[in-house]
N, C-alpha and C positions, 0 to 999 in steps of 0.2 A: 677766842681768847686774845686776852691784848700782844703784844710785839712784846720778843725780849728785848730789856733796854740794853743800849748799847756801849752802856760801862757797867763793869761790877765793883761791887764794893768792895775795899781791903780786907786785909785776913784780921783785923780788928776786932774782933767781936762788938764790944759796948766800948768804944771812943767816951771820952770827957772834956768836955772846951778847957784848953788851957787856962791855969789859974786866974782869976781874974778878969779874966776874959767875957765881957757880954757882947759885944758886937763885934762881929768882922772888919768892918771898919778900924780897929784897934788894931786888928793884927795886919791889915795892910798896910797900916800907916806905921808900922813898926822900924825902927831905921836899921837899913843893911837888910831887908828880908831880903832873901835870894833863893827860899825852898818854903811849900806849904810844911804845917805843921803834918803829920801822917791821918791826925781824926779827918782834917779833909780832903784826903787821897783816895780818887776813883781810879780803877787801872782800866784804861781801855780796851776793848776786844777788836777782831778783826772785822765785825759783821759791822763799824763804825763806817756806813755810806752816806755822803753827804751830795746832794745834788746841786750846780750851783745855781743862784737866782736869775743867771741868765740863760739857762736851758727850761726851767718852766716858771709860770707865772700865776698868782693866784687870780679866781674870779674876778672883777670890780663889780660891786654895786651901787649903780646910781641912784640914793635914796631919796633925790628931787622926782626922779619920774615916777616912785612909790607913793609921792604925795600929793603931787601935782600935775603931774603928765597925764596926757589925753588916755583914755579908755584902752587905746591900743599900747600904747610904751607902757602901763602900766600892767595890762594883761602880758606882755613881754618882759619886762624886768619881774611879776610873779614865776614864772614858768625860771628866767635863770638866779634868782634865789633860790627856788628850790635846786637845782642846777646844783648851786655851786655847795650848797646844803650835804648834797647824797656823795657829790665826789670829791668834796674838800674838806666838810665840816668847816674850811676857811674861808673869809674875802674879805676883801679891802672894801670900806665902804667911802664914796665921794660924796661932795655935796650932802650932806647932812646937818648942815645948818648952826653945828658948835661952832661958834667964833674961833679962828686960831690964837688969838689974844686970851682966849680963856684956857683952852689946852695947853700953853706956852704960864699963862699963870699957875695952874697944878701941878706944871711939873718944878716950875721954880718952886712953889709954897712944899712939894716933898723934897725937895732937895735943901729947904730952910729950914724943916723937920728933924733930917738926918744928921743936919747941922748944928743942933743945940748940943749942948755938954751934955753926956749922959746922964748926970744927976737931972736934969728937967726931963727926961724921959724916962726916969724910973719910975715912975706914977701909973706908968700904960705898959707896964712888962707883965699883961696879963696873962693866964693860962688854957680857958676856954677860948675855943671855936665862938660862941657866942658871945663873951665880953664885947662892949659897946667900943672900947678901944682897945689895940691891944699893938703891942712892938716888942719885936726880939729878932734873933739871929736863926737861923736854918730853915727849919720848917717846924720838926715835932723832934726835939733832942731829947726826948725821953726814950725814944723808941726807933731812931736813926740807929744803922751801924755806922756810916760817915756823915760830915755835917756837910752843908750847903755854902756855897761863898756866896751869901748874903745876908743882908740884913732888912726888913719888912715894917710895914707899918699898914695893919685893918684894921677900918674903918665902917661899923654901922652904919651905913645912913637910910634906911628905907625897909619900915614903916616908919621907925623911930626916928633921925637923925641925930648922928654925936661927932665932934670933931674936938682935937685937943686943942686948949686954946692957943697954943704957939707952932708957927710963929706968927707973927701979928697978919691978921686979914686970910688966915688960909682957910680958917672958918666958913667965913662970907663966898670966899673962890672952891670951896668942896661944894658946898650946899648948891650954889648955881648949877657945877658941874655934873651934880649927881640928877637933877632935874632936868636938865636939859640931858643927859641919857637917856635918863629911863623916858621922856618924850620919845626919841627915837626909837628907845627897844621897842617900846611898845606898837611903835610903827611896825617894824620889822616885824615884831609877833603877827599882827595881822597878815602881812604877805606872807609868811612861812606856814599860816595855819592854811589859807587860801591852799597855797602850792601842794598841800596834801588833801586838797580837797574837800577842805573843813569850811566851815562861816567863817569871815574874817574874826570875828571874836572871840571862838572856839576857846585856844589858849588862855586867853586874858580871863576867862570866867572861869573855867574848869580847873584852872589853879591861883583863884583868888590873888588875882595881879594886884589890884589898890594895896594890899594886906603884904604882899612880895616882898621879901629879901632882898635890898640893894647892901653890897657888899664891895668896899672899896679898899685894896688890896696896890700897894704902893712900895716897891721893890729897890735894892739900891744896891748895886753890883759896882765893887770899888775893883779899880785893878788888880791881878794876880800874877805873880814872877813865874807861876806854871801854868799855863790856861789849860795846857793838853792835859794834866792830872787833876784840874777842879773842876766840879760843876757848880753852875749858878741854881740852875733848878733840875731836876732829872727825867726823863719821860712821864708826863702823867697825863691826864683828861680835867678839866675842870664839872666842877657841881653847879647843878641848876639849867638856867635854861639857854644866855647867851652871857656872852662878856665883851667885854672892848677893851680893849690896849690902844695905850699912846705910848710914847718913848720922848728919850732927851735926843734922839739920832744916834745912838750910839750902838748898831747891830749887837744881834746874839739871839734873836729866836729860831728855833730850829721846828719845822712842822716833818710829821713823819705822814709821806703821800707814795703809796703803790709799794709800801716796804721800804724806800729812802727816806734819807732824812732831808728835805731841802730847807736852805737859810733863805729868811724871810726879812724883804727889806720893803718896808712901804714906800707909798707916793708920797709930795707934799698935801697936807691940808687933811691926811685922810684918816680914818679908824680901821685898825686890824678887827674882825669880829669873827669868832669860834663859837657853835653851837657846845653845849653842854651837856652830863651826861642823862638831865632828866627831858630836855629835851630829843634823847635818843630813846629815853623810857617811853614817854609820850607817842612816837612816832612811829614806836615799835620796831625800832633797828631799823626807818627808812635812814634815817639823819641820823650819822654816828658822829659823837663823840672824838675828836683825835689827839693822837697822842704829842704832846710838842714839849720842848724841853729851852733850857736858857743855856745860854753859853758865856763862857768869863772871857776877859782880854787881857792882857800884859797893859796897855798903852790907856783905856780913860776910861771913865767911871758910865756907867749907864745907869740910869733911872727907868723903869718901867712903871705904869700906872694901869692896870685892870680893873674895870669894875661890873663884876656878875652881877646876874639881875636871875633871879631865882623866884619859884613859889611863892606864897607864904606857908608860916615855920609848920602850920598842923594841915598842909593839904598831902593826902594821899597820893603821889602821882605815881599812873599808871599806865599801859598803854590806851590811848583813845578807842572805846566802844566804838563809834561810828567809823573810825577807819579801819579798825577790825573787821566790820560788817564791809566798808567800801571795796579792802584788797583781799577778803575771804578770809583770811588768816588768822592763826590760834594767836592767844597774846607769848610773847616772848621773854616778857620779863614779870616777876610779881612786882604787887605793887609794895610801897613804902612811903612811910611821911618823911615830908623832909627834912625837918626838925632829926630825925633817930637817922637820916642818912649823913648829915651836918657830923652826929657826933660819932660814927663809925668811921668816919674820915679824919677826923679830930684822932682816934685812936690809934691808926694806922701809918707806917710810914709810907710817906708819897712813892707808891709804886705802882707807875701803869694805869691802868685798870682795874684793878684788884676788886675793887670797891663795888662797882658795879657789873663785875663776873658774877657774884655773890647773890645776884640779884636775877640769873640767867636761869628761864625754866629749858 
């Protein structure tokens, strides 16, 4: 079962965003704020353990020796992907071949984003999990009992691609960005099928990769006069099969590793990447899913940019037959399309696990 998270919600029952109010943003730029409004007050508990970044450190993965390195660093870098796979679900990936000029363009074009008047962004205040674009504040305020100090902007791009037209050129800078990912995931997918034993192409076929879900997911945490009473995102696991995060530099990920929570500060140049939780369906509980949360600051604003790389929407995923047969073992989870897992997440407020408990034989 997952962790309990480490803040609970107010005694609030059903919170309502103050009048007016569509973005967070609004309320932090509100003049003289000096207290959150109470819809987004988390109260902290005592099981709140934070480990710091310089008592442990995540994996790296050198994704040059994945692609190009001789026979031996290649069989070596499979063996600590899967590695870092079983006991971090986390790592830092280097050398991977994204221009930093291009990472450094995404995050300014979502930061030119969050920057239009609201009125050019009310076009994209969609409601589904599937809409081709979609922008709002928390996560799911229908079904929150506190809201999120954030505001979000997902992005379709992959089988389809969709991007809004403003602001000028982010278009052009998503669509590059999202192919030169999913190049890499796809790499990755191979070593990670490899490191369980499978054909390197295992994954890619058995969940109709060409046809896959890319989902770009673009986060914008403005300052907060309380950090210790708000959350930017709250413990959860993401859907699908891997994600990447970039950042403007501005800390706040928290990974939960051995029961702690440790903060997570990357290298230069590199990609934070967490397995997802159909790739823990797949794997049969080798490669978990973990749980990692955001955190707010008093003092400057962070931009986060994640982009999952998922199924496509009607494949079944379940655990792998052939590694069933490989490690003897009964499967552990039933299977599910991921289309009907998309929209049971969609209905649910982001807590933990939950999601994929549901799915535990």
């Amino acid at each position: 079962m997952a962790e309990t998270a480490s803040f609970l919600v107010s005694s609030n029952p059903s919170p309502t965003l103050p009048q007016n109010i569509t973005t967070i943003r609004t309320i932090a730029e509100s003049p003289g704020l000096t207290s959150i409004p109470s819809a987004y007050t988390f109260t902290p508990t005592s099981h709140d353990q934070v480990v710091s970044e310089t008592q442990v450190s995540l994996p790296v993965i050198d994704y040059s020796l994945l692609t190009s390195g001789t026979p031996h660093q290649r069989s070596k870098i499979v063996h600590d992907l899967g590695k870092a796979c079983q006991d971090w679900g986390f790592f830092l990936m280097i050398n991977h071949g994204v221009p930093e000029s291009l990472v450094r363009s995404m995050i300014d074009g979502c930061r030119g984003f969050f920057d239009l008047p609201e009125e050019e962004k009310e076009e994209y205040r969609g409601n589904h999990v599937l809409d081709p674009i979609r922008c709002g504040t928390s996560f799911n305020a229908s079904v929150e009992k506190v809201f999120f100090w954030k505001d979000f902007l997902k992005i379709l791009s992959h089988p389809v691609f969709h991007s809004p037209s403003k602001p000028a050129g982010f278009s052009e800078t998503s669509l590059e960005y999202s192919k030169r990912a999913r190049e890499v995931a796809r790499e990755l997918l191979k070593g990670i099928s490899e490191s369980l034993g499978l054909e390197p192409n295992y994954v890619e076929k058995a969940l109709n990769w060409e046809q896959g879900l890319q989902v770009i997911a673009a986060n914008f945490y403005p300052p907060c006069p309380q950090p210790e009473l708000a959350m930017g995102m709250p413990p959860h696991s993401d859907h699908g099969l891997l994600t990447f995060l970039i950042h403007n530099g501005i800390s706040g990920l928290q990974v939960q590793h051995k029961g702690k929570w440790v903060n997570i500060n990357g290298i230069p140049n590199s990609i934070l990447v967490n397995i997802g939780d159909h790739l823990e369906i797949l794997s049969n509980g080798k490669y978990r899913s973990v749980l990692h949360r955001a955190m707010v600051n008093n003092k400057a604003t962070r931009i986060s940019i994640a982009i999952a790389h998922g199924p496509s929407l009607d494949t079944v995923v379940s655990p792998a037959p052939e590694l069933l047969e490989i490690e003897k073992k009964a499967a552990a989870y039933i299977g599910i399309k991921y289309k009907e897992y998309l929209e049971i997440h969609q209905s649910n407020k982001l807590d933990g696990k939950c999601n994929l408990d549901r799915l535990r034989i």
